[in-house]
PyMOL Python script that loads the backbone (N, CA, C, O; Angstrom):
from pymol import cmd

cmd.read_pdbstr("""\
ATOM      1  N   UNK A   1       0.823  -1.181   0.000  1.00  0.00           N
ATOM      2  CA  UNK A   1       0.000   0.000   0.000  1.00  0.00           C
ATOM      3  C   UNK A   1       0.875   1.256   0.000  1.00  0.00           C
ATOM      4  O   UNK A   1       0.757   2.330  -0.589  1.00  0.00           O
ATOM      5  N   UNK A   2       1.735   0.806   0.798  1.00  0.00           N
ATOM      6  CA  UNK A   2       2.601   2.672   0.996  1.00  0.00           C
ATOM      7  C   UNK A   2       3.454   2.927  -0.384  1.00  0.00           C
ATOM      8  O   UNK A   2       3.733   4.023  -0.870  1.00  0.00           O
ATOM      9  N   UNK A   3       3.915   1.168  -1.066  1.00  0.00           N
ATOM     10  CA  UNK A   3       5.025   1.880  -2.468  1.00  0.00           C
ATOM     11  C   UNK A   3       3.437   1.940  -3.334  1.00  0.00           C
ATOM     12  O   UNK A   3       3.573   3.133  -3.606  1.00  0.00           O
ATOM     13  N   UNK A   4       2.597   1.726  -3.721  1.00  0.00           N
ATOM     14  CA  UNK A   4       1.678   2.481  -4.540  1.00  0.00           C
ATOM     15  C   UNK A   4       1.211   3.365  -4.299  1.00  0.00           C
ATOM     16  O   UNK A   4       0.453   3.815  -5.158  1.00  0.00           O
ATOM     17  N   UNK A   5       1.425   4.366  -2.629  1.00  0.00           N
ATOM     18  CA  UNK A   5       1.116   5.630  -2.789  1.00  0.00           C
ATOM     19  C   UNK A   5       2.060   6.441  -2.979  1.00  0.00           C
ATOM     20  O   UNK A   5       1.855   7.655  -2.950  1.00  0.00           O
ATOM     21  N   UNK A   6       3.478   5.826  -3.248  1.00  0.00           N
ATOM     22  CA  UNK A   6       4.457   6.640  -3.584  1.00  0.00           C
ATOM     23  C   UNK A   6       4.780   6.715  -4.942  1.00  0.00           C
ATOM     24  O   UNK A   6       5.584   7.499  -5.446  1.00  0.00           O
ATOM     25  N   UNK A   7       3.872   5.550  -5.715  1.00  0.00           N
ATOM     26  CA  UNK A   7       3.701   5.627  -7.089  1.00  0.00           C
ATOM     27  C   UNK A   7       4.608   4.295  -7.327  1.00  0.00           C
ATOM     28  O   UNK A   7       4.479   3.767  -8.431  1.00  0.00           O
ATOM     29  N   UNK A   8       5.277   3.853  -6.645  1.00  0.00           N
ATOM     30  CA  UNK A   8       6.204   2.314  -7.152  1.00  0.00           C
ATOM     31  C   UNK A   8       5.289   1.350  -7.295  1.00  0.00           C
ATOM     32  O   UNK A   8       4.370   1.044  -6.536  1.00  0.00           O
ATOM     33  N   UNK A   9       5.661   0.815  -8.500  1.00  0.00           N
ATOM     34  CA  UNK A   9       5.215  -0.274  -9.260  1.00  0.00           C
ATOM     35  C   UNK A   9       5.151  -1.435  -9.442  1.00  0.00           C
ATOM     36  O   UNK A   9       4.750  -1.858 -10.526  1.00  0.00           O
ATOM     37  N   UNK A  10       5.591  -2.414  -8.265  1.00  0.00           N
ATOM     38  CA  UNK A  10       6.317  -3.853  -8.012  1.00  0.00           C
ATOM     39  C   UNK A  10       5.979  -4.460  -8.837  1.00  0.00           C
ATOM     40  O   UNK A  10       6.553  -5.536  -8.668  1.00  0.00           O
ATOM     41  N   UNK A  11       5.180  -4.547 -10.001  1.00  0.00           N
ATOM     42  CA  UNK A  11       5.213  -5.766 -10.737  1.00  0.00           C
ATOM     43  C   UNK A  11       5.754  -5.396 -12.026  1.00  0.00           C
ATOM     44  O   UNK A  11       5.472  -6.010 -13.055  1.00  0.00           O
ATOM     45  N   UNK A  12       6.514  -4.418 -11.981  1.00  0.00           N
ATOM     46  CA  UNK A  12       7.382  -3.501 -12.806  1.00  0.00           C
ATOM     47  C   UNK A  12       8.940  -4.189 -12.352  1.00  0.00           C
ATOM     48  O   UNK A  12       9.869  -4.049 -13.147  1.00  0.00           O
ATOM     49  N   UNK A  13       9.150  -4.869 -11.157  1.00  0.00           N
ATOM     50  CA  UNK A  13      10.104  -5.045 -10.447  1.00  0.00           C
ATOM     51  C   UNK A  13      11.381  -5.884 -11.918  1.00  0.00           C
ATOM     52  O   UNK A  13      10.926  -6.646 -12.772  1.00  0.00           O
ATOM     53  N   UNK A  14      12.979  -5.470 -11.858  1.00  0.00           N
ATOM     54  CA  UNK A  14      13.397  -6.396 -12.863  1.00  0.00           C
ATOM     55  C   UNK A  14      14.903  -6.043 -12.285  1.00  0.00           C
ATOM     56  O   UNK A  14      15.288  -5.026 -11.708  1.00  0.00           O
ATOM     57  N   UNK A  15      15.635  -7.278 -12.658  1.00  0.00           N
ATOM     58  CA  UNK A  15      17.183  -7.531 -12.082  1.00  0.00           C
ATOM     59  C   UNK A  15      17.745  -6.945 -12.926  1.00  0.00           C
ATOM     60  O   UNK A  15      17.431  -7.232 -14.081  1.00  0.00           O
ATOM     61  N   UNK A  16      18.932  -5.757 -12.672  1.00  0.00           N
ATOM     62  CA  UNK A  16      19.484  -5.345 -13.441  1.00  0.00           C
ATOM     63  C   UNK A  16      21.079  -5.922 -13.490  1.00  0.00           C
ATOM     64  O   UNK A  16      21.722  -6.249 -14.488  1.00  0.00           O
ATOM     65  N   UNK A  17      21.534  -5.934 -11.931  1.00  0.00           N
ATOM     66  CA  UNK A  17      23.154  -6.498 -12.393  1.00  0.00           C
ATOM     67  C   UNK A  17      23.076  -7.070 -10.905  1.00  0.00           C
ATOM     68  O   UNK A  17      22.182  -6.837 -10.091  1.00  0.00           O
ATOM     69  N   UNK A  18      24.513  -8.087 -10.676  1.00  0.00           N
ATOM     70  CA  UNK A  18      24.853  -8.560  -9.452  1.00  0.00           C
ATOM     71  C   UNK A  18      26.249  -8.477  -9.283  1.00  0.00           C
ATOM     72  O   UNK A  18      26.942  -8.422 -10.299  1.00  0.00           O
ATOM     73  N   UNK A  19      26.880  -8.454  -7.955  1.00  0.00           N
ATOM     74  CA  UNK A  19      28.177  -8.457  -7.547  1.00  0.00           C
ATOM     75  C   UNK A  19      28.196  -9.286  -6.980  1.00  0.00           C
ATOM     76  O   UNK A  19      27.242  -9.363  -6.207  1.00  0.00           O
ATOM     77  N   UNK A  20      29.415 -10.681  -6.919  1.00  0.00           N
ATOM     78  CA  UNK A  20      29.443 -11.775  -6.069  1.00  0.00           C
ATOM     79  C   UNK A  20      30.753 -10.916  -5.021  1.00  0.00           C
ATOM     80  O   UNK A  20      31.575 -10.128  -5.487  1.00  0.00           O
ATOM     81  N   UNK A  21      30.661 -11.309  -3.595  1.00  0.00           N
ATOM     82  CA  UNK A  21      31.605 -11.052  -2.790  1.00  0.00           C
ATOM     83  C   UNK A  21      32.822 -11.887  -3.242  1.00  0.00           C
ATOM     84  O   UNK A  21      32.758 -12.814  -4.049  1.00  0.00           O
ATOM     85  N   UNK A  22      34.067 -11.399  -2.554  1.00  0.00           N
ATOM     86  CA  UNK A  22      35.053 -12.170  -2.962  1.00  0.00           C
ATOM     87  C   UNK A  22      35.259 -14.008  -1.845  1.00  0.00           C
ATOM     88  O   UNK A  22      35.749 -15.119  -2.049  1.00  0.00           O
ATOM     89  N   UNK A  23      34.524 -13.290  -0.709  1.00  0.00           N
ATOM     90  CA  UNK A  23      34.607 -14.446   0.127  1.00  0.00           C
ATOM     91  C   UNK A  23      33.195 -14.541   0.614  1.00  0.00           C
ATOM     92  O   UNK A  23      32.239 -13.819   0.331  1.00  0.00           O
ATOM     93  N   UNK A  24      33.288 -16.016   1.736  1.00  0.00           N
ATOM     94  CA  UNK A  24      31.685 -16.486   2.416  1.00  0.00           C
ATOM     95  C   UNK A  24      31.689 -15.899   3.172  1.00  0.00           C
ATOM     96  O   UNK A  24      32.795 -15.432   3.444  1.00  0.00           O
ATOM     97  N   UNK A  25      30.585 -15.506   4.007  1.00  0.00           N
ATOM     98  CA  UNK A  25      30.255 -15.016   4.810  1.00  0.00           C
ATOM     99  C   UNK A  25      29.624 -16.439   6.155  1.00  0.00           C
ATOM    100  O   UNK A  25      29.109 -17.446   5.670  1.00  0.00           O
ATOM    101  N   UNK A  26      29.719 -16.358   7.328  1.00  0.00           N
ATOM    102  CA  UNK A  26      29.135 -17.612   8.024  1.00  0.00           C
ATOM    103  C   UNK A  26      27.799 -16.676   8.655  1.00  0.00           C
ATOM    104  O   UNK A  26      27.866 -15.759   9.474  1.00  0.00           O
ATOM    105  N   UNK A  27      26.896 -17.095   8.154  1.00  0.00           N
ATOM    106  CA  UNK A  27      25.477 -16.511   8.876  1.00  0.00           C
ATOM    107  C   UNK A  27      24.505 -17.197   9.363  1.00  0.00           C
ATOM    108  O   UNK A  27      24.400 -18.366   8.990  1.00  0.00           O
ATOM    109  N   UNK A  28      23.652 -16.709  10.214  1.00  0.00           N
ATOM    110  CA  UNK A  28      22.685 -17.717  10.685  1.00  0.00           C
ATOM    111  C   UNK A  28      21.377 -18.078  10.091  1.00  0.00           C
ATOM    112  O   UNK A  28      20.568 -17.220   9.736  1.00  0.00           O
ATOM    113  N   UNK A  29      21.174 -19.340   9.985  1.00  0.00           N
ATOM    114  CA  UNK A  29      19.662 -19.675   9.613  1.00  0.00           C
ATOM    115  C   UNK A  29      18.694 -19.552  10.502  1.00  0.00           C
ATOM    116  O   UNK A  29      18.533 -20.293  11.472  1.00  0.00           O
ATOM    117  N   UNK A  30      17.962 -18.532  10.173  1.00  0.00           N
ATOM    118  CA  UNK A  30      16.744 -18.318  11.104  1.00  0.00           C
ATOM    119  C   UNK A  30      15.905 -19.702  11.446  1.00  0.00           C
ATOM    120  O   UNK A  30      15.742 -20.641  10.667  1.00  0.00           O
ATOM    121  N   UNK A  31      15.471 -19.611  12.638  1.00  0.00           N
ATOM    122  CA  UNK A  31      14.584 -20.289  13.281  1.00  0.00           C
ATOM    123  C   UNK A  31      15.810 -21.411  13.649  1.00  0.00           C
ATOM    124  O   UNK A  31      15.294 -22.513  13.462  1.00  0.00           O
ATOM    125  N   UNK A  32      17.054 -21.570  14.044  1.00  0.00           N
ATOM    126  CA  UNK A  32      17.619 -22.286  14.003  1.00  0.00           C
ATOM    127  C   UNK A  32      18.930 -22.156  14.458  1.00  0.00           C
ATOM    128  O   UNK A  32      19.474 -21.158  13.985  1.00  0.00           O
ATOM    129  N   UNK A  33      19.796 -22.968  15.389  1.00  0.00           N
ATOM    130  CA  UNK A  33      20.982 -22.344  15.996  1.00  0.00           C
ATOM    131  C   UNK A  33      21.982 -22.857  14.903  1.00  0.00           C
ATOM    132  O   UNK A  33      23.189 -22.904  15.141  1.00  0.00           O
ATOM    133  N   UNK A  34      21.385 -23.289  13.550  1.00  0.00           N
ATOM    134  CA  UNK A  34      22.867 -23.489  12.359  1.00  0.00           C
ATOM    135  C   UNK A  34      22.896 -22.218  12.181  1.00  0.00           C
ATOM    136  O   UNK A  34      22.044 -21.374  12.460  1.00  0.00           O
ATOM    137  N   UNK A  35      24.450 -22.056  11.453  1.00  0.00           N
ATOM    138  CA  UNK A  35      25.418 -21.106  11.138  1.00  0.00           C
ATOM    139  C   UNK A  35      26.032 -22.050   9.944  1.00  0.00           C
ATOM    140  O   UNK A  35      26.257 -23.241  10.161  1.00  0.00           O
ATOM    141  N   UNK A  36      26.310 -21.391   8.559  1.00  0.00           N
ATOM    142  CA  UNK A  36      26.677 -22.008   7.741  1.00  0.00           C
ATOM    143  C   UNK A  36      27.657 -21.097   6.822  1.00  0.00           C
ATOM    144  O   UNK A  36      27.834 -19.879   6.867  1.00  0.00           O
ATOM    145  N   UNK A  37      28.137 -21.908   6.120  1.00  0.00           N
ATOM    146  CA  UNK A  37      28.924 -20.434   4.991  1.00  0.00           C
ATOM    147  C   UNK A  37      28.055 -19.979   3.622  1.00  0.00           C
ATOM    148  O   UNK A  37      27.579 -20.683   2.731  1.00  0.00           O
ATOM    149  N   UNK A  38      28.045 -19.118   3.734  1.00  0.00           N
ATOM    150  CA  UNK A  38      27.105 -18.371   2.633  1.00  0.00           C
ATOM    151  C   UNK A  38      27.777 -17.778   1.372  1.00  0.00           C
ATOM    152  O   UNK A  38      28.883 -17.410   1.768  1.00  0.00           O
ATOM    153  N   UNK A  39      27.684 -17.536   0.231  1.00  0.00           N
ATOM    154  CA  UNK A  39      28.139 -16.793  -0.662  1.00  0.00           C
ATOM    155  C   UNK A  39      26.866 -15.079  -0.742  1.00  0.00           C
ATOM    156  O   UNK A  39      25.675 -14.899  -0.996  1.00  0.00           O
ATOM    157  N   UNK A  40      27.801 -14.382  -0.437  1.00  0.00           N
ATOM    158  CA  UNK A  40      27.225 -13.178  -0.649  1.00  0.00           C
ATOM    159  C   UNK A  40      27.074 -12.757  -1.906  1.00  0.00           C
ATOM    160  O   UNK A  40      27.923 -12.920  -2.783  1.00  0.00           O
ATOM    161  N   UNK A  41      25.823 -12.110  -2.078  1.00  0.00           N
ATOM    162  CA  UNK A  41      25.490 -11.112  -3.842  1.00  0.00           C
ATOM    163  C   UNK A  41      24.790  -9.817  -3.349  1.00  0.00           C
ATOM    164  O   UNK A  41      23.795  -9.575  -2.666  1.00  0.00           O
ATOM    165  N   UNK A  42      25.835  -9.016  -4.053  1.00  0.00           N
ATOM    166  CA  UNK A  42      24.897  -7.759  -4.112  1.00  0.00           C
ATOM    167  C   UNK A  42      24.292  -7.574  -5.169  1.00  0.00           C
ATOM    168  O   UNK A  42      24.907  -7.599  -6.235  1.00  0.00           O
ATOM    169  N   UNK A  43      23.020  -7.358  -5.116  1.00  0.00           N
ATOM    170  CA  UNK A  43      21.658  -7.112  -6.696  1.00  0.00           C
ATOM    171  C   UNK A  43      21.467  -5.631  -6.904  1.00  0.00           C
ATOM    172  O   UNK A  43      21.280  -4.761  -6.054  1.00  0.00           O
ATOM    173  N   UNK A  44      21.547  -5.535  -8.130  1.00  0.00           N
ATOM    174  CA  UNK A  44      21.149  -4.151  -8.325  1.00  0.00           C
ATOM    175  C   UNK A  44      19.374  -4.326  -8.901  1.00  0.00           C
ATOM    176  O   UNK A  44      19.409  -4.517 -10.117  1.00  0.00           O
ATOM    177  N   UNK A  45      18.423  -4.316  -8.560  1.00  0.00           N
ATOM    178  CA  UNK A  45      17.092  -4.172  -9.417  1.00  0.00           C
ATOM    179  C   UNK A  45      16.569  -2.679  -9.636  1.00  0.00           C
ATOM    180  O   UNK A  45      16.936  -1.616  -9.136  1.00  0.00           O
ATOM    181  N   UNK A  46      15.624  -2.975 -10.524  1.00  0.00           N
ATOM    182  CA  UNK A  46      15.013  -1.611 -10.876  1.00  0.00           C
ATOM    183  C   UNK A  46      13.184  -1.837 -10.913  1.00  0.00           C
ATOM    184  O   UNK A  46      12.455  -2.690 -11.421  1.00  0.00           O
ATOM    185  N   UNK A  47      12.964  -0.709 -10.171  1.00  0.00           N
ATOM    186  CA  UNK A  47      11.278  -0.901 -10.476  1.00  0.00           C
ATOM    187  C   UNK A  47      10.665   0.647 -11.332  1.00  0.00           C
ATOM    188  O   UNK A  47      11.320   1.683 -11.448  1.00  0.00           O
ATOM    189  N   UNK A  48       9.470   0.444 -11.766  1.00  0.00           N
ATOM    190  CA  UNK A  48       9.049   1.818 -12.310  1.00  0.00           C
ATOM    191  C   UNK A  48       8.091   2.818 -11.485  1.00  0.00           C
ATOM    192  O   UNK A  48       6.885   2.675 -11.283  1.00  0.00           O
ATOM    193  N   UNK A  49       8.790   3.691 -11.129  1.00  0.00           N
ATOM    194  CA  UNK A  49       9.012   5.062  -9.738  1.00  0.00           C
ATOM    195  C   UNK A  49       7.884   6.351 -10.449  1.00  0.00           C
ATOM    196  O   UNK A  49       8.334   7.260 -11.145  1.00  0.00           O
ATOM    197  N   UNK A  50       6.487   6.223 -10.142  1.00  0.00           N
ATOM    198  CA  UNK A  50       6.366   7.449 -10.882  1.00  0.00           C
ATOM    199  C   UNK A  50       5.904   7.738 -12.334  1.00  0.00           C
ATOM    200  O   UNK A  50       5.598   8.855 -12.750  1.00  0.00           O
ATOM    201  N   UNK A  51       5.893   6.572 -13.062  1.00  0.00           N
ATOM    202  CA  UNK A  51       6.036   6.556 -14.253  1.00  0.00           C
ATOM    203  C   UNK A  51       7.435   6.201 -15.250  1.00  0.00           C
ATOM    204  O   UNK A  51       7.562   5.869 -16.428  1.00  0.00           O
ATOM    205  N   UNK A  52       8.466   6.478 -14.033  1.00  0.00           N
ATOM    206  CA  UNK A  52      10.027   6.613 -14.774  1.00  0.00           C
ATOM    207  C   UNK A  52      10.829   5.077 -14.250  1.00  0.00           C
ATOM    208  O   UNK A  52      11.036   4.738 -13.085  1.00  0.00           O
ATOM    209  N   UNK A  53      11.127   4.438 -15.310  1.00  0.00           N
ATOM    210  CA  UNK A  53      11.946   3.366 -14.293  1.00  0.00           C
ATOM    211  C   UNK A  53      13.149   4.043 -13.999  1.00  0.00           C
ATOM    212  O   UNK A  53      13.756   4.826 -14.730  1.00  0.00           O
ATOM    213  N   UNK A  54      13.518   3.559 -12.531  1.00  0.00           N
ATOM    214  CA  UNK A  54      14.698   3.814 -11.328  1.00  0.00           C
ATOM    215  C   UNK A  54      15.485   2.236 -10.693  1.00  0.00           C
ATOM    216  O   UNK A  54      14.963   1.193 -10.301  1.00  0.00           O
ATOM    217  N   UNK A  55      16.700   2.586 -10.795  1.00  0.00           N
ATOM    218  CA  UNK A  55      17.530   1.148  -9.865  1.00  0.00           C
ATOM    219  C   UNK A  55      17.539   1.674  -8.700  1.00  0.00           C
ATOM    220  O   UNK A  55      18.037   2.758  -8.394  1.00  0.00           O
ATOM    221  N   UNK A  56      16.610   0.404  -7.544  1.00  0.00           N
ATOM    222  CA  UNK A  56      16.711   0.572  -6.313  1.00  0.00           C
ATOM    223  C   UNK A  56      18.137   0.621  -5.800  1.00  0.00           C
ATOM    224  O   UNK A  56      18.859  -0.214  -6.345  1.00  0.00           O
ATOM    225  N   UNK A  57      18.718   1.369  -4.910  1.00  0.00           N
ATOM    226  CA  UNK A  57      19.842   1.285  -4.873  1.00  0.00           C
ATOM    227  C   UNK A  57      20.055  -0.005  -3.566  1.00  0.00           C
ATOM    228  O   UNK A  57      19.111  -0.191  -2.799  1.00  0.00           O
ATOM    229  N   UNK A  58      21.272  -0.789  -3.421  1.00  0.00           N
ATOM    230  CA  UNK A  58      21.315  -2.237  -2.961  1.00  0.00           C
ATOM    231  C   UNK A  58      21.615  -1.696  -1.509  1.00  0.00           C
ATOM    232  O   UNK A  58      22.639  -1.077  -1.223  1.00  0.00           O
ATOM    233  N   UNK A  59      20.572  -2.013  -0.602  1.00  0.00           N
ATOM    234  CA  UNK A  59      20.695  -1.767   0.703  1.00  0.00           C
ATOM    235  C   UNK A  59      21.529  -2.495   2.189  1.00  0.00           C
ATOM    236  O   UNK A  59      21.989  -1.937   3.185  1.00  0.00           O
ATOM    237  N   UNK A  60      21.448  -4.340   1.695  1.00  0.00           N
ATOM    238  CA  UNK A  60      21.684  -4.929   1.779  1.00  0.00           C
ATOM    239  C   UNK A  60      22.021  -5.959   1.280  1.00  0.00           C
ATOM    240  O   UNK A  60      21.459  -6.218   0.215  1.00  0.00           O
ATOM    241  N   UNK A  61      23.100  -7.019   1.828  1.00  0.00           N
ATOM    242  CA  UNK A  61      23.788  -8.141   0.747  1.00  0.00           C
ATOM    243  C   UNK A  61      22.274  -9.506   1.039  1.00  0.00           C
ATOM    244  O   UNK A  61      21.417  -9.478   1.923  1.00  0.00           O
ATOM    245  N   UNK A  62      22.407 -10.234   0.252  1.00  0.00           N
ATOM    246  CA  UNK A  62      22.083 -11.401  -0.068  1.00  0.00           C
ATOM    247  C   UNK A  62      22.593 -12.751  -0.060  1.00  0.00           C
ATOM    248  O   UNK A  62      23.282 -12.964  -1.058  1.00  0.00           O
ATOM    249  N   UNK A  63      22.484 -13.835   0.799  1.00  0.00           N
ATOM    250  CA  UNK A  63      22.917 -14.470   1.343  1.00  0.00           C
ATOM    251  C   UNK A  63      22.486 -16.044   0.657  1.00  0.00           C
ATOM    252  O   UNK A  63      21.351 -16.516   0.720  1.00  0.00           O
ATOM    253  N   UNK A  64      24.013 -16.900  -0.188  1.00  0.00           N
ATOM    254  CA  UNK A  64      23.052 -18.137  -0.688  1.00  0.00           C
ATOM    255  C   UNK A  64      24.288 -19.062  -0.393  1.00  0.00           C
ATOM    256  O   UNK A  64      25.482 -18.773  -0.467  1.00  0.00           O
ATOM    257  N   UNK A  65      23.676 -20.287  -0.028  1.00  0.00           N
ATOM    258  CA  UNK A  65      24.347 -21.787   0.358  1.00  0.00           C
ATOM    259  C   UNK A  65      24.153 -22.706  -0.574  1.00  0.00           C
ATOM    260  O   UNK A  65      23.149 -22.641  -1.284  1.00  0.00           O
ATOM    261  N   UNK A  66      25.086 -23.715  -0.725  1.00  0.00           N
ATOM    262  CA  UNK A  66      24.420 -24.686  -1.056  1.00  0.00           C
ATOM    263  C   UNK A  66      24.049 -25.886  -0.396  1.00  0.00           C
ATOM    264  O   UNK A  66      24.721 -26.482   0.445  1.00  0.00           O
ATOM    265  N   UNK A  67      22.654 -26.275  -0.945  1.00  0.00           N
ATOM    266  CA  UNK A  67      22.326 -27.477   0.019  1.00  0.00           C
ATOM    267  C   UNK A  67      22.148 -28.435  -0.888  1.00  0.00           C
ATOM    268  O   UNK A  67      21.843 -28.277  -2.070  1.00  0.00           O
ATOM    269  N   UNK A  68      22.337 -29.405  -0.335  1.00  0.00           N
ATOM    270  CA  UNK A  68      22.335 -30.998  -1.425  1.00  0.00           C
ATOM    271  C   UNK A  68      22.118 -30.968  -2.480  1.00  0.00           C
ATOM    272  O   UNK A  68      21.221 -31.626  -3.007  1.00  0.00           O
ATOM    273  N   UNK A  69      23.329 -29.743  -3.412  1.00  0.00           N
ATOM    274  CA  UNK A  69      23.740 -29.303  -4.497  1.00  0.00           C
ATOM    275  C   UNK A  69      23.067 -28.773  -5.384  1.00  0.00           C
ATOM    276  O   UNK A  69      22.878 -29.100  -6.555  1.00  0.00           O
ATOM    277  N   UNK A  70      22.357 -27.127  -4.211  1.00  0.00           N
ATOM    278  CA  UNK A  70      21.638 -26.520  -4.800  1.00  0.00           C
ATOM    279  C   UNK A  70      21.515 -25.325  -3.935  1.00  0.00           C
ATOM    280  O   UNK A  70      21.512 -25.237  -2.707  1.00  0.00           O
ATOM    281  N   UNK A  71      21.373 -24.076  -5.216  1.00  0.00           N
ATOM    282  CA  UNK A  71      21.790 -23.095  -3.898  1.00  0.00           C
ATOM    283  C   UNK A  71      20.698 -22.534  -3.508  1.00  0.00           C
ATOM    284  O   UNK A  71      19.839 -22.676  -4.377  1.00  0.00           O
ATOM    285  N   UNK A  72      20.276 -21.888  -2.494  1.00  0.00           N
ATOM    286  CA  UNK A  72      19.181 -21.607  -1.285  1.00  0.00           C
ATOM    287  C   UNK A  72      19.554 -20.260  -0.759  1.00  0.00           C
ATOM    288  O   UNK A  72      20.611 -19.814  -0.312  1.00  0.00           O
ATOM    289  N   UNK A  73      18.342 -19.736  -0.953  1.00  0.00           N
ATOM    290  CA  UNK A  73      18.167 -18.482  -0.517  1.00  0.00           C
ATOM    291  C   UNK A  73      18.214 -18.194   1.041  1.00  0.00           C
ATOM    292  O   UNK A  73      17.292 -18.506   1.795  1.00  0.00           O
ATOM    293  N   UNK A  74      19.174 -17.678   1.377  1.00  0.00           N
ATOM    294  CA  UNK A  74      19.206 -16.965   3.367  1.00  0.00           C
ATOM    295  C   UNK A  74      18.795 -15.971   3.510  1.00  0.00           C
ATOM    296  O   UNK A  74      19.334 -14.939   3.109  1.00  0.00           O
ATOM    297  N   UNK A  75      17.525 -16.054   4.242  1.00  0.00           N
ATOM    298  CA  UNK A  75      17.108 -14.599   4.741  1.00  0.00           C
ATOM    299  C   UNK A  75      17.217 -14.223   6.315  1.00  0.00           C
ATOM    300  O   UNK A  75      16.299 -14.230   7.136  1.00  0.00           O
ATOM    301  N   UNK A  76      18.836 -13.830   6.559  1.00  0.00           N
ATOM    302  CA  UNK A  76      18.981 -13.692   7.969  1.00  0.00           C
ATOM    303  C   UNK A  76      18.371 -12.610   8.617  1.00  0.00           C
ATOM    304  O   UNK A  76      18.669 -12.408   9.794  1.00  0.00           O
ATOM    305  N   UNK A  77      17.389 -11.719   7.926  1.00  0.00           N
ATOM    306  CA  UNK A  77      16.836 -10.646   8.620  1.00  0.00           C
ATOM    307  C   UNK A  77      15.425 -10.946   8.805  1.00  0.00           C
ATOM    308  O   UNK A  77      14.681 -10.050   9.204  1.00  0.00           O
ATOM    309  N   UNK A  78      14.887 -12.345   8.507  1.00  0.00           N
ATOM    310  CA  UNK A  78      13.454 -12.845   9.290  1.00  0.00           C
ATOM    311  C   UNK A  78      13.342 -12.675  10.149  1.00  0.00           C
ATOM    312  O   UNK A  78      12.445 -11.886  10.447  1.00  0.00           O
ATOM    313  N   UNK A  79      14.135 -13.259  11.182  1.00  0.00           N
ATOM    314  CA  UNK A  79      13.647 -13.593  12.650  1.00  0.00           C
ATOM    315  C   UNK A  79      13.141 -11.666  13.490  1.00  0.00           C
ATOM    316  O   UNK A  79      12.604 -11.567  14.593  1.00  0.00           O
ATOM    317  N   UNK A  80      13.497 -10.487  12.624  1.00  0.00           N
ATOM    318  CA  UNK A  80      12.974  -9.309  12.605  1.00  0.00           C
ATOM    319  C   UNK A  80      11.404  -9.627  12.590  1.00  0.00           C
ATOM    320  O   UNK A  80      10.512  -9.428  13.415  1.00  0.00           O
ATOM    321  N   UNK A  81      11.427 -10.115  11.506  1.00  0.00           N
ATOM    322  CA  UNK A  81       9.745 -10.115  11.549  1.00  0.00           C
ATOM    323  C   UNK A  81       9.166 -11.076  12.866  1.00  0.00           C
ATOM    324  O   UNK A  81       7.971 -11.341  12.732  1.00  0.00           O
ATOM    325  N   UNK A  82       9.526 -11.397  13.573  1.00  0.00           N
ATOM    326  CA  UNK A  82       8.750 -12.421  14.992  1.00  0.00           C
ATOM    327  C   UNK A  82       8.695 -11.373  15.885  1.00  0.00           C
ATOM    328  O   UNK A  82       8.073 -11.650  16.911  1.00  0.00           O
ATOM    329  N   UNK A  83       9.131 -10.292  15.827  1.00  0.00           N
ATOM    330  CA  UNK A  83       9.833  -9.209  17.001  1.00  0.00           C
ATOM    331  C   UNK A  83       8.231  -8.599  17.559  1.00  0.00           C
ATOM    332  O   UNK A  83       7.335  -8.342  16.755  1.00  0.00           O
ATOM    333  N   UNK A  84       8.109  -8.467  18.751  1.00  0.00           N
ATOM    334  CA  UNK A  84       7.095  -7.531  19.232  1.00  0.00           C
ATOM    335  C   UNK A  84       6.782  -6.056  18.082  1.00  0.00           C
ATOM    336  O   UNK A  84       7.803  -5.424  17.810  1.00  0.00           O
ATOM    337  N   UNK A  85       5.720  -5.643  17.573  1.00  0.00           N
ATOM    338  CA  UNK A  85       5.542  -4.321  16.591  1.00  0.00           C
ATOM    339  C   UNK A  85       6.706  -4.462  16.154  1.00  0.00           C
ATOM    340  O   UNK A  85       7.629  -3.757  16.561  1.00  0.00           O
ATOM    341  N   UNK A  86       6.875  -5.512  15.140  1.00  0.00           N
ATOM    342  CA  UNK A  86       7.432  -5.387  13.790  1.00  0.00           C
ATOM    343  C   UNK A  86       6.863  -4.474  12.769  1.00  0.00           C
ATOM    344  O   UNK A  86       5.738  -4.541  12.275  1.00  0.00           O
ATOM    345  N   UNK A  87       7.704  -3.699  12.548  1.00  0.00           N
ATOM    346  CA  UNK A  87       7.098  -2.920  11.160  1.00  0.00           C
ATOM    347  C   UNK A  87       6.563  -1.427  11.981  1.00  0.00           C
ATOM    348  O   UNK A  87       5.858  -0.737  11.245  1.00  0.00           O
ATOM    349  N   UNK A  88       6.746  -0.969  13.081  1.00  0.00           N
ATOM    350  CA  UNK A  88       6.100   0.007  13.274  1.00  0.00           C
ATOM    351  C   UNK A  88       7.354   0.832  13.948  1.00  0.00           C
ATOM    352  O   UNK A  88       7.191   1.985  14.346  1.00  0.00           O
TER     353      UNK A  88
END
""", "prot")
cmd.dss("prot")
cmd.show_as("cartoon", "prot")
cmd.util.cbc("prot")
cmd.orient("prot")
């Protein structure tokens, strides 16, 4: 509701470029006391702002493993969302 009153367009949403880190990172899997090694990516995407497409600029890295030879998305900033007034 709030990026369509700012006029952003999410289904406009599209990958423009990525940066792989040079090394892993060991991070945690939410809901869970594993810690694993991760390959970091920074994404550049772009959505359409207004009428004008814009690249979101990359706020945070992106976190992927592989698991039984396949790589898997880490989202170590979930366990945010369990938090007492999340989002407010």
């Amino acid at each position: 509701m709030l990026a369509k009153a700012m006029g952003i367009d999410f289904t406009s949403l599209r990958f423009v470029s990525s940066r792989v880190a040079p090394r892993q990172n060991r991070v945690k899997v939410s809901g869970t006391h594993l810690r694993v090694l991760a390959t970091v990516v920074w994404m550049t995407l772009s959505v359409v702002e207004g009428g004008k497409r814009t690249n979101l600029p990359p706020n945070s890295p992106n976190y992927f493993a592989r698991v039984d030879g396949k790589w898997r998305y880490i989202d170590d900033q979930i366990g945010n969302f369990l938090k007492p007034n999340c989002g407010s």
